[in-house]
C-alpha positions as CSV (number, residue, x, y, z in Angstrom):
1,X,0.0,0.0,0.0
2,X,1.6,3.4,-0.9
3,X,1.5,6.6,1.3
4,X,-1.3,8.2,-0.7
5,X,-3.4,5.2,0.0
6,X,-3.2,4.7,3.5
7,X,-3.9,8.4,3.8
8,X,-6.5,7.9,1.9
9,X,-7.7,4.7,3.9
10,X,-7.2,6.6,7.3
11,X,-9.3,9.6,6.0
12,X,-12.0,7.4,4.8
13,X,-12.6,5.6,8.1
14,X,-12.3,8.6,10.2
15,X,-14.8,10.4,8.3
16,X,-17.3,7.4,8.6
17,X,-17.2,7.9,12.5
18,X,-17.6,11.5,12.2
19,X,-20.8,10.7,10.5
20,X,-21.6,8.2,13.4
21,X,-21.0,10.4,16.2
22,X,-22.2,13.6,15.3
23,X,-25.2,13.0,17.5
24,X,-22.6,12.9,20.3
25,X,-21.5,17.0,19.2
26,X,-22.9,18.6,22.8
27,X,-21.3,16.5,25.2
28,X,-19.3,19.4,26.5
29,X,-18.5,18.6,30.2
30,X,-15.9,15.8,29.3
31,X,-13.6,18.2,27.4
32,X,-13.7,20.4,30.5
33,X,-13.2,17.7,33.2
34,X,-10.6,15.7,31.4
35,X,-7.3,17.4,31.1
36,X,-5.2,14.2,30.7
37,X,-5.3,11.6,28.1
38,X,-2.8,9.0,27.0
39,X,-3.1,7.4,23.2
40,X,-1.9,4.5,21.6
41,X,-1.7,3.9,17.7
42,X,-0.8,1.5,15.0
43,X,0.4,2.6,11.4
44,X,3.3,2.6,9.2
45,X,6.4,4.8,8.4
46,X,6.8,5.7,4.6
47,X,10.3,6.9,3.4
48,X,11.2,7.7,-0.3
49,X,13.7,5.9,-2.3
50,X,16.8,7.8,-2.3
51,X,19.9,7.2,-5.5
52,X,23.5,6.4,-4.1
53,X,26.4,9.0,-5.3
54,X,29.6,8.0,-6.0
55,X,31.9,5.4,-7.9
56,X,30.7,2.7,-5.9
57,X,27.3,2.8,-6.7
58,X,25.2,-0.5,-7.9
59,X,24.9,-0.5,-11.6
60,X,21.3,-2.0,-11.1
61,X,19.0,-0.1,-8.7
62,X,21.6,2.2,-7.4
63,X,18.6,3.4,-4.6
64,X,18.2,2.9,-0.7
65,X,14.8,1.4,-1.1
66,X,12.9,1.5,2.6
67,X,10.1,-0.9,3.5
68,X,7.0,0.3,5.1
69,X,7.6,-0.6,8.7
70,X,4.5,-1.6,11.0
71,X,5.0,1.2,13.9
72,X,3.7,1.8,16.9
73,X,2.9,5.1,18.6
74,X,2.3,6.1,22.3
75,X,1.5,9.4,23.2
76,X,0.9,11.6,26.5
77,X,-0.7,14.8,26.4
78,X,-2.0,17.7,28.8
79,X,-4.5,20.1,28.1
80,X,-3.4,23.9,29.0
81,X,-5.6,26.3,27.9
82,X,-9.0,25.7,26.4
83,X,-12.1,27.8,24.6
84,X,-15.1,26.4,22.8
85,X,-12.8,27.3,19.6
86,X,-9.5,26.2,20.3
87,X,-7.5,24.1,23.0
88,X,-3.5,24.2,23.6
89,X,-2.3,20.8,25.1
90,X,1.6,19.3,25.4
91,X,2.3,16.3,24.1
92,X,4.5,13.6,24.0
93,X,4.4,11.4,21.0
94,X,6.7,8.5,21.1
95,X,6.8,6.5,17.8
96,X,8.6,2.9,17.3
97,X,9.7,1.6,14.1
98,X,11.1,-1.8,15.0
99,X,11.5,-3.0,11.6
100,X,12.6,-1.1,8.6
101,X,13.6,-3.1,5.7
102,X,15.9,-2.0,3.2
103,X,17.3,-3.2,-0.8
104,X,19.5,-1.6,-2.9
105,X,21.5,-3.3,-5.8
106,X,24.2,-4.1,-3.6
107,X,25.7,-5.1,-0.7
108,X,25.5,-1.5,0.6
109,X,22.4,-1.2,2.6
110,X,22.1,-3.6,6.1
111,X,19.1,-5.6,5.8
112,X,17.0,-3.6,8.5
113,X,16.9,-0.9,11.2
114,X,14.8,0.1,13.9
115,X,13.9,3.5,14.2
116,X,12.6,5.1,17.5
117,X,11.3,9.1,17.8
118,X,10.9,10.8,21.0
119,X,8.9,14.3,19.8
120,X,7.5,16.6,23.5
121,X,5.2,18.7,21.3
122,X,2.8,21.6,21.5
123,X,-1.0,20.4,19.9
124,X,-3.7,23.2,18.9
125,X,-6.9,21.5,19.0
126,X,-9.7,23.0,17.2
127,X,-13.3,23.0,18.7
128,X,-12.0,20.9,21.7
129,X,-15.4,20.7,23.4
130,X,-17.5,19.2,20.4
131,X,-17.6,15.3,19.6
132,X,-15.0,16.1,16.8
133,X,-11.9,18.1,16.7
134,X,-9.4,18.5,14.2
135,X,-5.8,19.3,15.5
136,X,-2.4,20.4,14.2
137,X,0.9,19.5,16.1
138,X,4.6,20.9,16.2
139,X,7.8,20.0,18.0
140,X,11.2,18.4,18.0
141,X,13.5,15.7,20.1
142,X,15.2,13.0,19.0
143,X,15.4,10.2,16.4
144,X,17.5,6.7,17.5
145,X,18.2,4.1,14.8
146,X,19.9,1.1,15.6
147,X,21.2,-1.3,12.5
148,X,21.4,-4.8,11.6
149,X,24.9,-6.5,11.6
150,X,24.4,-7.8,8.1
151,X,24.5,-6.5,4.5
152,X,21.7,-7.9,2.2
153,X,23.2,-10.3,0.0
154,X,26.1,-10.7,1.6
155,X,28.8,-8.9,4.3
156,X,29.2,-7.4,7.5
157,X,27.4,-4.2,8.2
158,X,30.1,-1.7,8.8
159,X,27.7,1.0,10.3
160,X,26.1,1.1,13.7
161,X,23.5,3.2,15.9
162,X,23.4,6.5,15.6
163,X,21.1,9.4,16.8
164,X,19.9,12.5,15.5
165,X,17.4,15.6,16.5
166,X,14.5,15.1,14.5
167,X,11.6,18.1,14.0
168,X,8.1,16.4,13.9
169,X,4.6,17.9,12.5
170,X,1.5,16.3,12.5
171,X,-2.2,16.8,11.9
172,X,-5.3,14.6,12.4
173,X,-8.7,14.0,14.3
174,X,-10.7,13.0,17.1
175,X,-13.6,12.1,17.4
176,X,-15.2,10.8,20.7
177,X,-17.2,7.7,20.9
178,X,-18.2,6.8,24.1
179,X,-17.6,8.7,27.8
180,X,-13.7,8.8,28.2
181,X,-12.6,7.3,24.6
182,X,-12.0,9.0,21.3
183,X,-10.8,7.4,18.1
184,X,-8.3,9.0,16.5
185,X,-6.5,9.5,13.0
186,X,-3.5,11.4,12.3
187,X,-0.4,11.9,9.8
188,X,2.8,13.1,11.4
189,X,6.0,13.4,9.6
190,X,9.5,13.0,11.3
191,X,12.1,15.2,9.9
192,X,15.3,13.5,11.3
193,X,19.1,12.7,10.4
194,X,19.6,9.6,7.9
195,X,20.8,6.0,9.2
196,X,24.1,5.6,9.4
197,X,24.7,4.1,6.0
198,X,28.6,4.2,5.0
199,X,28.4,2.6,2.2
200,X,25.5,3.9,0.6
201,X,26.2,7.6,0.1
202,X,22.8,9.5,-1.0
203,X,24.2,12.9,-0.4
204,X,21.8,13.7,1.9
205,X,21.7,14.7,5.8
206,X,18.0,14.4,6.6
207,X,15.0,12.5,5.7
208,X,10.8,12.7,6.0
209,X,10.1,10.0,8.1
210,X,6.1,9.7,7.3
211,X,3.6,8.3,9.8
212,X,0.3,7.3,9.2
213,X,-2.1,5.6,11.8
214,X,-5.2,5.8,14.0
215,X,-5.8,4.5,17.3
216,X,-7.6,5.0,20.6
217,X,-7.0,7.8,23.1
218,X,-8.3,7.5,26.6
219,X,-9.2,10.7,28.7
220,X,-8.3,11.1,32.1
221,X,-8.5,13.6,34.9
C-alpha cells in the first residue's frame, strides 16, 4: 500500500465515524473535566527511495529502497488552555519503528533498522469541546536508529546506531465515541538525520520519516 493510500484509507474511516458520532456533538463537560489523556496507535512509516552517489554505486537499482515498517505510537498529552474554539495541550508522542527493511542493488544497505522518535510537542486543538476536533501539532527531540549487523546479500554491516534531532509535525482528528474514549486519526512526519549508512552515500543529511495511523485515546483527569 503506498502513502497516498493509507492516507487515503485513514481519511475514509475517520470520516465514517464522524458521521456516526455527530449526535454525540454537545457532550461538553468531558472536554472540560478531562485534562489528561494517554493514546496508543498502530500505522506505518513511509520513506522515499533515495539514488547512491559516487563510484561505488550498484549498476542496477543504485537506490536505498525503505520498506513500510508496522510502527507503533504512544503518546501523553495535557491540556493547558482551552475555549469552545480552540485548546492548547503538550504532548508527548513516542513512535517505534522496530522493523525497517531495506534493498539496494548491492551489498550496501544492512538488511534492516529500527527507528525510535521521541517528539515533547505543543497540539492546537480545534473545537476541543465538540464530539469532533481536528488538530495540528509541532515539536522536536530526538530520532534513534539502531542497524542490523548484516549487509543484504552478503557482508558485515560496517555502520552502527546513531542518533539524530529530529523536527516532527502532525495533523489529524478526534472524534469521541463513548464517555472517556476517542478514536483518533492522524499523519505526522519526522524530519530527522539519515541511518548511518557508510556505504551507501545519498548525499543527503535528513529524511521525512512519514507516519500514518489511527488508534484509541483514553481521557483522564
Amino acid at each position: 500500500m503506498s502513502g497516498k493510500h493509507a492516507v487515503i484509507a485513514v481519511m475514509a474511516v475517520t470520516m465514517s465515524i464522524l458521521g456516526a458520532c455527530a449526535s454525540a456533538q454537545d457532550d461538553r463537560s468531558f472536554a472540560q473535566d478531562e485534562k489528561n489523556e494517554v493514546t496508543g496507535m498502530i500505522g506505518r512509516i513511509f520513506i522515499s527511495d533515495q539514488g547512491i552517489q559516487g563510484p561505488d554505486a550498484p549498476t542496477t537499482n543504485p537506490f536505498v529502497r525503505s520498506g513500510n515498517g508496522l510502527t507503533f505510537e504512544v503518546d501523553y498529552a495535557r491540556q493547558l488552555f482551552a475555549t469552545p474554539i480552540f485548546g492548547i495541550s503538550g504532548e508527548v508522542p513516542a513512535a517505534f519503528n522496530l522493523d525497517e527493511k531495506l534493498n539496494s542493488g548491492g551489498p550496501v544497505v544492512p538488511t534492516k533498522y529500527s527507528q525510535i522518535f521521541v517528539t515533547p510537542s505543543l497540539r492546537l486543538n480545534f473545537f476541543p469541546e465538540t464530539a469532533v476536533s481536528p488538530w495540528v501539532s509541532f515539536g522536536g527531540g530526538f530520532a534513534h536508529f539502531s542497524e542490523s549487523n548484516n549487509l543484504i546479500y552478503y557482508g558485515t554491516n560496517p555502520g552502527g546506531s546513531s542518533t539524530s534531532g529530529v523536527l516532527q509535525g502532525g495533523l489529524g482528528l478526534d472524534v469521541k465515541v463513548w464517555r472517556r474514549f476517542s478514536i483518533r486519526g492522524e499523519v505526522r512526519d519526522f524530519w530527522s538525520g539519515e541511518p548511518n549508512l557508510p556505504l551507501a552515500d545519498t548525499g543527503k543529511s535528513r529524511q521525512n520519516n512519514y507516519f500514518v495511523g489511527g488508534g484509541v485515546v483514553w481521557h483522564f483527569h
